[in-house]
C-alpha positions as CSV (number, residue, x, y, z in Angstrom):
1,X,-22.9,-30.7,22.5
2,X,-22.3,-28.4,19.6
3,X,-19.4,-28.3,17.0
4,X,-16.6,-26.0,18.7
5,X,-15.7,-22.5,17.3
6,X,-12.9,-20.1,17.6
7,X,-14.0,-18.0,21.2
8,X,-13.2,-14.2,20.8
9,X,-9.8,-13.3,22.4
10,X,-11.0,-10.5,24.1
11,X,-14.0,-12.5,25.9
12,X,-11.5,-15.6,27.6
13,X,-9.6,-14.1,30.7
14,X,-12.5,-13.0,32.0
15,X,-14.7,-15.8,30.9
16,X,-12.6,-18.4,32.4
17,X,-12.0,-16.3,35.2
18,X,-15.7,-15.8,36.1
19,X,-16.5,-19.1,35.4
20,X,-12.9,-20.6,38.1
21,X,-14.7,-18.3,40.8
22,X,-17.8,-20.1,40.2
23,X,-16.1,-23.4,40.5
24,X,-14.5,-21.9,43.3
25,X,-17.4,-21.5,44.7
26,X,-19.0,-24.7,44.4
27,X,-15.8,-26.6,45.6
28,X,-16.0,-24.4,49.2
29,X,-19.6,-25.4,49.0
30,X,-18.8,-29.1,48.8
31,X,-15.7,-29.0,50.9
32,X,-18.3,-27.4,53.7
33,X,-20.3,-30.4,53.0
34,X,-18.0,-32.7,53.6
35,X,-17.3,-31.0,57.5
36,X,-21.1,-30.6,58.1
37,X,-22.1,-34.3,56.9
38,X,-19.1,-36.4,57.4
39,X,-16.5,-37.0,59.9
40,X,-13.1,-36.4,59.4
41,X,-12.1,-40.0,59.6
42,X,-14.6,-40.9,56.2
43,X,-13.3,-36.7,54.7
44,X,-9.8,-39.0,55.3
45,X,-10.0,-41.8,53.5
46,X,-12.0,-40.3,50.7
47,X,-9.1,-38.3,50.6
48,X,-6.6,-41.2,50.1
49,X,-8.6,-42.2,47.2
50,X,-9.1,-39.1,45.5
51,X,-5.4,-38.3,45.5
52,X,-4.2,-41.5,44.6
53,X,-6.6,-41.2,41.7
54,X,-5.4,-37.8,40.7
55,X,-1.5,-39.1,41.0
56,X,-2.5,-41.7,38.7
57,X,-4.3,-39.2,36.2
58,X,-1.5,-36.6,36.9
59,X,1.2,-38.9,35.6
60,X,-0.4,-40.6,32.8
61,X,-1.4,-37.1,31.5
62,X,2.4,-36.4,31.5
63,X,1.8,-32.1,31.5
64,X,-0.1,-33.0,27.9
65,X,-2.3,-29.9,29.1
66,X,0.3,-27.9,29.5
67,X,1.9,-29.0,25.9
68,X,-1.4,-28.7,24.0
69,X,-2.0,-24.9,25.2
70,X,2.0,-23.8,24.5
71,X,2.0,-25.7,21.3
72,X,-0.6,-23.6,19.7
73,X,1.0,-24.8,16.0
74,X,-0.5,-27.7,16.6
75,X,-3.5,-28.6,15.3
76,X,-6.1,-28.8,18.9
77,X,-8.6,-31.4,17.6
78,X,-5.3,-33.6,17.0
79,X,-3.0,-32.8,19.6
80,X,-5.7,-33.7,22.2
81,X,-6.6,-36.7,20.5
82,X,-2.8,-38.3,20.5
83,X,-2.5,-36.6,24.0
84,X,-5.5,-38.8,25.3
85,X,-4.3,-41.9,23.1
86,X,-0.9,-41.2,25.1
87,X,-2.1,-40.5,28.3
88,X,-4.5,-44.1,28.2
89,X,-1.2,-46.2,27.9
90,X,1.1,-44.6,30.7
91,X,-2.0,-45.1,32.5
92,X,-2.2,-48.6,32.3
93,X,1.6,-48.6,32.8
94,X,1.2,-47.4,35.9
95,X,-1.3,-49.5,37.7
96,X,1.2,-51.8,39.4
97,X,2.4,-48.5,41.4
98,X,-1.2,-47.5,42.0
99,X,-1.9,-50.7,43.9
100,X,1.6,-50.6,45.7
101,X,0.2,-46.9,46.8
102,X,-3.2,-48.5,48.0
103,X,-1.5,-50.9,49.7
104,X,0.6,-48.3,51.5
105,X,-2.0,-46.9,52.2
106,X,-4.1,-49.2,54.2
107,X,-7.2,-49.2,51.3
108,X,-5.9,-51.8,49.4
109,X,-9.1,-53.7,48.2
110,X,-10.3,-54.6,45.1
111,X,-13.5,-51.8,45.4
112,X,-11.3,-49.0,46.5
113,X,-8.6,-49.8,43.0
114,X,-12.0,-49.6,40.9
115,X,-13.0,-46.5,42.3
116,X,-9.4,-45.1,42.0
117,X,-9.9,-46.2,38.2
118,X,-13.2,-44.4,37.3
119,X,-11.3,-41.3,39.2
120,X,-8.2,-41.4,37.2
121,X,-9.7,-41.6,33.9
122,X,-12.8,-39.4,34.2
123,X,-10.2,-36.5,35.7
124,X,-8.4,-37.1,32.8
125,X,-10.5,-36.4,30.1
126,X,-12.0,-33.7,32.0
127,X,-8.6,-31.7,32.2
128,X,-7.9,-32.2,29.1
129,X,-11.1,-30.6,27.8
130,X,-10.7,-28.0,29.7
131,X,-7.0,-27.2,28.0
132,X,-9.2,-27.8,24.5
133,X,-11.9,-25.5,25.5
134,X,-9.6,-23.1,25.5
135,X,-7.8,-23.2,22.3
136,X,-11.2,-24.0,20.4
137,X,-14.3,-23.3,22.3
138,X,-17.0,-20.9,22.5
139,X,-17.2,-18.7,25.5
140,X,-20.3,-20.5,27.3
141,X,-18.4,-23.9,26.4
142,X,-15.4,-22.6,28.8
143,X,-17.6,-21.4,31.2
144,X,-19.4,-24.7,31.2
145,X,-16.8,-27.0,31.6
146,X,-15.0,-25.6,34.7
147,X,-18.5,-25.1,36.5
148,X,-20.5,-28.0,35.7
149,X,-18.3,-30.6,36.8
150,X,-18.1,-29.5,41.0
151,X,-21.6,-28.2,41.0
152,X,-22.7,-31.8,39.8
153,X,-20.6,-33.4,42.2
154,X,-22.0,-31.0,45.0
155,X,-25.7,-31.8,43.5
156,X,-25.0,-35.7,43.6
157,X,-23.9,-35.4,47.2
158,X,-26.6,-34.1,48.6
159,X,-28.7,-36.4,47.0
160,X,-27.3,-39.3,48.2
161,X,-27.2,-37.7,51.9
162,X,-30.9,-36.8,51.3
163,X,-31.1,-39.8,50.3
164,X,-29.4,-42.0,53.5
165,X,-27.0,-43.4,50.2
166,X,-24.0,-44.5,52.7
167,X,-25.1,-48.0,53.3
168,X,-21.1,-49.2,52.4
169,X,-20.1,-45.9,54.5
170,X,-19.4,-42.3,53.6
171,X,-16.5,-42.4,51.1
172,X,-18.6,-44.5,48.3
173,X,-20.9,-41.5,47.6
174,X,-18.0,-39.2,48.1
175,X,-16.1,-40.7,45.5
176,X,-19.8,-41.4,43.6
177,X,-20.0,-38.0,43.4
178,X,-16.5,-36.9,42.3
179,X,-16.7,-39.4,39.7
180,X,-20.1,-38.3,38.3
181,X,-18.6,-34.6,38.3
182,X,-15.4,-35.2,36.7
183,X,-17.6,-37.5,33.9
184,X,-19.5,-34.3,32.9
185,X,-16.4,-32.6,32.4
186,X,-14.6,-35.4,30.4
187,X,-17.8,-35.3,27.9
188,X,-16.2,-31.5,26.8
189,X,-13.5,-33.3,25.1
190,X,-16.1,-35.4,22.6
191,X,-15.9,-32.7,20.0
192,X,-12.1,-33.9,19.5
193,X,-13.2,-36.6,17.9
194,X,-16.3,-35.5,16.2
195,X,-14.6,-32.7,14.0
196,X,-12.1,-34.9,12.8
197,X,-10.9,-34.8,9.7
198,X,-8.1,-36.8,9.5
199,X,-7.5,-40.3,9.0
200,X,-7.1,-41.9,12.7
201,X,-4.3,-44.2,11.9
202,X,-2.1,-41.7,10.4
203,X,-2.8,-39.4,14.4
204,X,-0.1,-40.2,16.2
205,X,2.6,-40.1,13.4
206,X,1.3,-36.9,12.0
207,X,1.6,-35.2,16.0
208,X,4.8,-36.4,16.3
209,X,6.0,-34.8,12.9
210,X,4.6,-31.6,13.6
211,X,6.2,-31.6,16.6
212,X,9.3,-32.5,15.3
213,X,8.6,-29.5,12.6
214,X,8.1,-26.9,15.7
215,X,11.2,-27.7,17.2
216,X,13.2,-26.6,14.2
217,X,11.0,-23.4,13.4
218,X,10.8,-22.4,17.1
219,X,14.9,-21.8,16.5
220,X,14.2,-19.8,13.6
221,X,12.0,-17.8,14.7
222,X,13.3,-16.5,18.4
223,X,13.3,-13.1,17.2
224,X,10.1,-13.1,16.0
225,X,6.5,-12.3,18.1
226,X,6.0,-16.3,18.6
227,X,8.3,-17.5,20.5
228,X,6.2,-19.7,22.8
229,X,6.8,-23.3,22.8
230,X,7.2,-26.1,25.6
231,X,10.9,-26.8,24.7
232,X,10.8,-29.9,27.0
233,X,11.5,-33.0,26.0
234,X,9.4,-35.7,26.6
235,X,11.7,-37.3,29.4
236,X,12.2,-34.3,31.0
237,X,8.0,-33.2,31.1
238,X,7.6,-37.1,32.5
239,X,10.2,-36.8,35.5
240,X,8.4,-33.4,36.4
241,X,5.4,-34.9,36.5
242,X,6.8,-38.0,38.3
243,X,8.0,-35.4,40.8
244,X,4.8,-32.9,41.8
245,X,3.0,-36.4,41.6
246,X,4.9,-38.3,43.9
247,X,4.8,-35.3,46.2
248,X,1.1,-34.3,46.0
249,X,0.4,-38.2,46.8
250,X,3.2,-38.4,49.8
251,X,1.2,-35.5,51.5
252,X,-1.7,-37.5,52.1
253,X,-0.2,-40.8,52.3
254,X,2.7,-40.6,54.7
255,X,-0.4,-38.2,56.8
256,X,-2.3,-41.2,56.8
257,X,0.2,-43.5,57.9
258,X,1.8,-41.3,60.5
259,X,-1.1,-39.7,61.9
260,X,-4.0,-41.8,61.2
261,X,-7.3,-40.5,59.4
262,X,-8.9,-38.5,61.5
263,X,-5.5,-35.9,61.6
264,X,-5.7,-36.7,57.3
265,X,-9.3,-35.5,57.2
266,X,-8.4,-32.1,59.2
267,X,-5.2,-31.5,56.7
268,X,-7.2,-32.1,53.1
269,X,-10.4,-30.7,54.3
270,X,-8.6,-27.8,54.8
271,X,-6.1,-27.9,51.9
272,X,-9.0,-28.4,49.8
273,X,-10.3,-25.0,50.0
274,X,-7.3,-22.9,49.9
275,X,-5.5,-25.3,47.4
276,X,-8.0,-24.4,44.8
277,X,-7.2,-20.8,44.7
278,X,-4.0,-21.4,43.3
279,X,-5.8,-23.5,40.4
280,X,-8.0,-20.3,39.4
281,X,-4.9,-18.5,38.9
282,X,-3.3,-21.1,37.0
283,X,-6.4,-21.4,34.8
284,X,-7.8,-17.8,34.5
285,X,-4.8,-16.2,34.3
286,X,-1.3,-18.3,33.2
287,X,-3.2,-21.0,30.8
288,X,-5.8,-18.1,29.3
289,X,-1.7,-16.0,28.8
290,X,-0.7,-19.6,26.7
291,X,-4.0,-20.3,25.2
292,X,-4.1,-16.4,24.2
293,X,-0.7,-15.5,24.0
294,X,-2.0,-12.3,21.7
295,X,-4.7,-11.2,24.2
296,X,-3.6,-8.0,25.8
297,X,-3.8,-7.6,28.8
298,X,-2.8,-4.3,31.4
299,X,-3.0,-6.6,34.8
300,X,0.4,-7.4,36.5
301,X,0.9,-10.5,38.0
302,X,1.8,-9.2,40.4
303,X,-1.1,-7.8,41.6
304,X,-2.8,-10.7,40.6
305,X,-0.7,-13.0,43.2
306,X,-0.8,-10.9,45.6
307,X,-4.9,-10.5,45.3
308,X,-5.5,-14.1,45.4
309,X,-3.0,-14.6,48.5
310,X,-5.4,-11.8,50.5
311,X,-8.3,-14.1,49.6
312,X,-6.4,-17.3,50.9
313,X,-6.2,-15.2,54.0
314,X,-9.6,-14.8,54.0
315,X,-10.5,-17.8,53.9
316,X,-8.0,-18.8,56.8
317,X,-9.7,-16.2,58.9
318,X,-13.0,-17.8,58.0
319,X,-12.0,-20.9,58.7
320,X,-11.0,-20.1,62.4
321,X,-14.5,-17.9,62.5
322,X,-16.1,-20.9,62.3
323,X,-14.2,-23.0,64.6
324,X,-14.2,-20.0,66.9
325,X,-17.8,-19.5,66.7
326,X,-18.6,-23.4,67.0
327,X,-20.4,-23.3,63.9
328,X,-18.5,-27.0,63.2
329,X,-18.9,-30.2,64.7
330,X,-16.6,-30.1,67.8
331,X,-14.9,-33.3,66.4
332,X,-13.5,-30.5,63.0
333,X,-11.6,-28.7,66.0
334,X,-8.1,-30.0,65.3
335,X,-8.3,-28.3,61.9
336,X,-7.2,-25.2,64.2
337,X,-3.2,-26.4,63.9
338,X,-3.4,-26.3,60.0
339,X,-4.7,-22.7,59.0
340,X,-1.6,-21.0,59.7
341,X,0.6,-23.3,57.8
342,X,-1.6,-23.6,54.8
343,X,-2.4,-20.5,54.3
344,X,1.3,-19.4,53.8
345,X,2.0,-22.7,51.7
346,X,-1.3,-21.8,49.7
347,X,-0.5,-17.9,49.4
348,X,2.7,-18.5,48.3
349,X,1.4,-20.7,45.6
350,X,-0.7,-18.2,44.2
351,X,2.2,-15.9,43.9
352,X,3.7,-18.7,41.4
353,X,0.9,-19.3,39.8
354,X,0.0,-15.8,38.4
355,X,4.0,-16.3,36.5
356,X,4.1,-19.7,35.6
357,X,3.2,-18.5,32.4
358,X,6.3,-16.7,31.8
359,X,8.9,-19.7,31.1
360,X,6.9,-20.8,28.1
361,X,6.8,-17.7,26.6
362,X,11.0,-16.8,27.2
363,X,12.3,-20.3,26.1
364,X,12.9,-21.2,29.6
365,X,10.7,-23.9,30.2
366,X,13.7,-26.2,30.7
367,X,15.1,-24.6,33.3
368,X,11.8,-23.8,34.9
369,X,11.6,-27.6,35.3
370,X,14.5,-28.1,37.2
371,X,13.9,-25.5,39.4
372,X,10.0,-27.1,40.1
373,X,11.8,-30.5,40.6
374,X,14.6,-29.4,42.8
375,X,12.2,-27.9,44.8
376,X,9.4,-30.6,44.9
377,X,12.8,-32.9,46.0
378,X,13.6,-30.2,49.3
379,X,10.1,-30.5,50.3
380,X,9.9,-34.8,50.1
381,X,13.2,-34.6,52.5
382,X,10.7,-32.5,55.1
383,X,7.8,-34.5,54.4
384,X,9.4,-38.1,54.6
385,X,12.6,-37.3,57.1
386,X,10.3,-38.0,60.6
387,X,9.1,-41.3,58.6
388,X,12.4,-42.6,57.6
389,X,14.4,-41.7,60.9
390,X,11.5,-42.1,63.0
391,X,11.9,-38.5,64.7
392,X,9.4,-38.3,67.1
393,X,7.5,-35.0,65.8
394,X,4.1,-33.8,66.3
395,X,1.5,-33.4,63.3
396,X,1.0,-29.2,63.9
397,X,5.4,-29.1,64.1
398,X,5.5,-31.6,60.8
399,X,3.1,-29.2,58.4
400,X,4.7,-26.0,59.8
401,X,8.0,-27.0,58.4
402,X,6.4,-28.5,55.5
403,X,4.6,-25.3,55.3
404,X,7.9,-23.1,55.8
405,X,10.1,-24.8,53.5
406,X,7.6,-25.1,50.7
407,X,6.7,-21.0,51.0
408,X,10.2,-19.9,50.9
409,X,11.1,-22.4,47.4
410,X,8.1,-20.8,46.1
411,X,8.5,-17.2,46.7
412,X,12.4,-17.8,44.9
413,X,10.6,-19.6,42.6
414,X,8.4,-16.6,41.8
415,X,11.1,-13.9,42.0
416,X,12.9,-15.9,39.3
417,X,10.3,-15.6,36.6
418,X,9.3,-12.4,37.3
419,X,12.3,-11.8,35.7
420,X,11.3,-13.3,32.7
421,X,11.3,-11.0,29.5
C-alpha cells in the first residue's frame, strides 16, 4: 500500500458515494447468500455473534470516527493513531460485559468469545480507516476500502460453500468470512503508522493538547467559516455510544431469547439489507460534509433522504417479490411479517442520516446527543417492556411498535436539524 496523499475535494462525494453503492451491492449479494445457502436458524446465530462483536467494536471505538473527521485541526496520521491506542484499552475493558452478553445469549463458549474477538478488532481498524481515508487518501484508496472488505467476505463465502467448509456448521464460515473482510479493510489504516513522524511516546499527550488547544480556538473563532468541531466531551461521546450500542445489541438479543433463532434469522436477514442504506448516506454524504466541510455541494438533504428512503422501498417490494414468486426457500417465508416494519424504521433512518452532519457544523453536537440518547432510551422501553412484564405479544406486533416508535423519534429527530444553520 502506498504513502497516502491529500484526495481532490471535488473527486470525494462522489467517489465515496460510487464506491458505498458498490458495497451496497456486494452486501445484498451476500445477505442473498446467506437465504439461498443457509437456514435461518445458522443466518441467526451468526447474527448474535456479529452483533455482539460490532457492540464490542462500537463501544470501544467510543464515536473516535466521528471525532477524527469533525476535528480536522487535528493532525489525521496522529489522531487515528491515539484513537486506535484508545479504542484497544476500552476494548479490553469491556470483555467481562461481552461474555455476560454471550452468556445471555445462549453462545456462551469459549470458540464463539474468540470469534467475537477477531470480529471486534478487525471492524475496528477497518472503520477507522475508512474515517482516515477520507481526510488523507487518494480517490482509489477511498474507493478501495469501502468495497474490498464485503466483496472479500462475499468471495470467501462462496468458497467455503464450494468448498463443503461447514464441518463445525454454518456460522464458522459465516463469521470466517466477515472476519477475513473486515481484515482487508483494517490493513487501510497501516499508513498511520508508516508516515509517522513523530516520536510515539510523546502521541497520546501531544492529541490531548491539541485537543485541549481546539476547544479554546473553536470559541474564538464562531464567527468565523470553521466552525466545526465535536464539542462533546469525552463522557458525554462514551454514554452515546453506550446507548446506540446497548440498543443495536438488545435488538438481536432479547429477539433471540424471546423468539428463538429461526424468528432472529428472518429479522437480521432482512435488516441487513435495508439497514445498510442508511450507512451509504452517512458515509457518502454526512462524513464526506465533515471530512470536506469546503466541498460545495448544490444537493439538498433533503432530496437525498428522501431518494434513499424510495430505494429502501424498493427493496421491501423486492423482498416480498421474491417471497411472492417462491424464488426463496419456503422455510425464508416468515420474513413476510418484517418488511413493512423495517422498511419505515429503515426509511426514516435515511431521512436522519442525510442531516446528521448538520450538529457538527452549528455547535450543536451536544444537544444532538441527548436527543440521539433520549431517543435510543424510548425505543429500549418498547424493545425490553414484553421481556420484563412478560406481556404475551407476538413477534410481527413486537417489531411493528418497535418499528412505529423508532420512525416517528427519527422523523423529529430529522425535522430538528434541518433547522440547523
Amino acid at each position: 500500500m502506498t504513502a497516502l496523499s491529500s484526495p481532490r475535494t471535488h473527486r470525494t462525494s462522489h467517489t465515496v458515494a460510487l464506491a458505498s453503492l458498490v458495497a451496497f451491492v456486494t452486501q445484498v449479494v451476500f445477505a442473498l447468500l446467506m437465504l439461498r445457502l443457509f437456514t435461518p436458524e445458522e443466518v441467526g446465530e451468526f447474527s448474535v455473534l456479529s452483533q455482539i462483536g460490532f457492540f464490542w467494536m462500537t463501544l470501544a471505538l467510543a464515536q473516535a470516527p466521528l471525532s477524527l473527521l469533525a476535528n480536522a485541526h487535528l493532525p489525521a496520521e496522529l489522531a487515528a493513531r491515539h484513537a486506535w491506542r484508545a479504542s484497544l484499552v476500552r476494548g479490553l475493558w469491556l470483555l467481562p460485559l461481552v461474555t455476560l452478553a454471550l452468556a445471555f445469549s445462549k453462545l456462551n463458549s469459549w470458540p464463539a468469545l474468540l470469534w467475537v474477538l477477531l470480529l471486534a478488532v478487525c471492524q475496528m481498524g477497518w472503520t477507522l480507516a475508512q474515517a482516515f481515508s477520507l481526510r488523507v487518501g487518494t480517490a482509489w484508496q477511498q474507493a478501495a476500502v469501502r468495497v474490498l472488505p464485503p466483496l472479500t467476505a462475499t468471495c470467501a463465502t462462496i468458497a467455503a460453500v464450494l468448498m463443503d467448509a461447514n464441518t463445525e456448521g454454518a456460522w464458522p464460515s459465516l463469521v470466517l468470512s466477515a472476519v477475513l473482510g473486515y481484515a482487508v479493510g483494517a490493513a487501510w489504516l497501516l499508513p498511520a503508522w508508516r508516515t509517522s513522524e513523530t516520536p510515539r511516546v510523546a502521541d497520546d499527550a501531544s492529541a490531548e493538547e491539541v485537543a485541549m488547544d481546539s476547544k479554546v480556538n473553536s470559541a474564538s473563532s464562531l464567527n468565523s467559516a470553521s466552525t466545526q468541531a465535536d464539542t462533546r466531551s469525552t463522557s458525554l461521546r462514551m454514554a452515546h455510544t453506550v446507548m446506540d450500542a446497548l440498543l443495536a445489541t438488545a435488538i438481536v438479543l432479547v429477539w433471540q431469547r424471546l423468539y428463538g433463532a429461526q424468528e432472529t434469522g428472518w429479522m437480521t436477514a432482512l435488516l441487513r439489507v435495508l439497514g445498510f442504506l442508511p450507512t451509504v448516506v452517512h458515509m457518502a454524504w454526512a462524513q464526506v460534509m465533515l471530512a470536506k466541510p469546503q466541498d460545495a455541494s448544490r444537493a439538498s438533504p433533503w432530496w437525498l433522504g428522501l431518494a434513499a428512503f424510495v430505494c429502501v422501498i424498493l427493496l421491501g417490494f423486492a423482498c416480498a417479490t421474491a417471497l411472492y414468486a417462491q424464488w426463496l426457500d419456503a422455510r425464508w417465508s416468515g420474513v413476510w411479517a418484517y418488511i413493512a416494519p423495517l422498511v419505515l424504521w429503515q426509511g426514516c433512518a435515511c431521512l436522519s442520516a442525510a442531516f446528521s452532519h448538520r450538529p457538527f457544523q452549528t455547535q450543536s453536537a451536544v444537544t444532538y446527543s441527548w436527543v440521539c440518547m433520549g431517543l435510543a432510551l424510548a425505543q429500549g422501553l418498547v424493545l425490553l417492556a414484553p421481556l420484563v412484564f412478560s406481556m404475551p405479544i407476538s413477534a410481527a406486533e413486537h417489531v411493528s411498535s418497535f418499528a412505529l416508535v423508532s420512525s416517528l423519534g427519527l422523523l423529529g429527530l430529522t425535522a430538528w436539524m434541518a433547522k440547523l444553520r
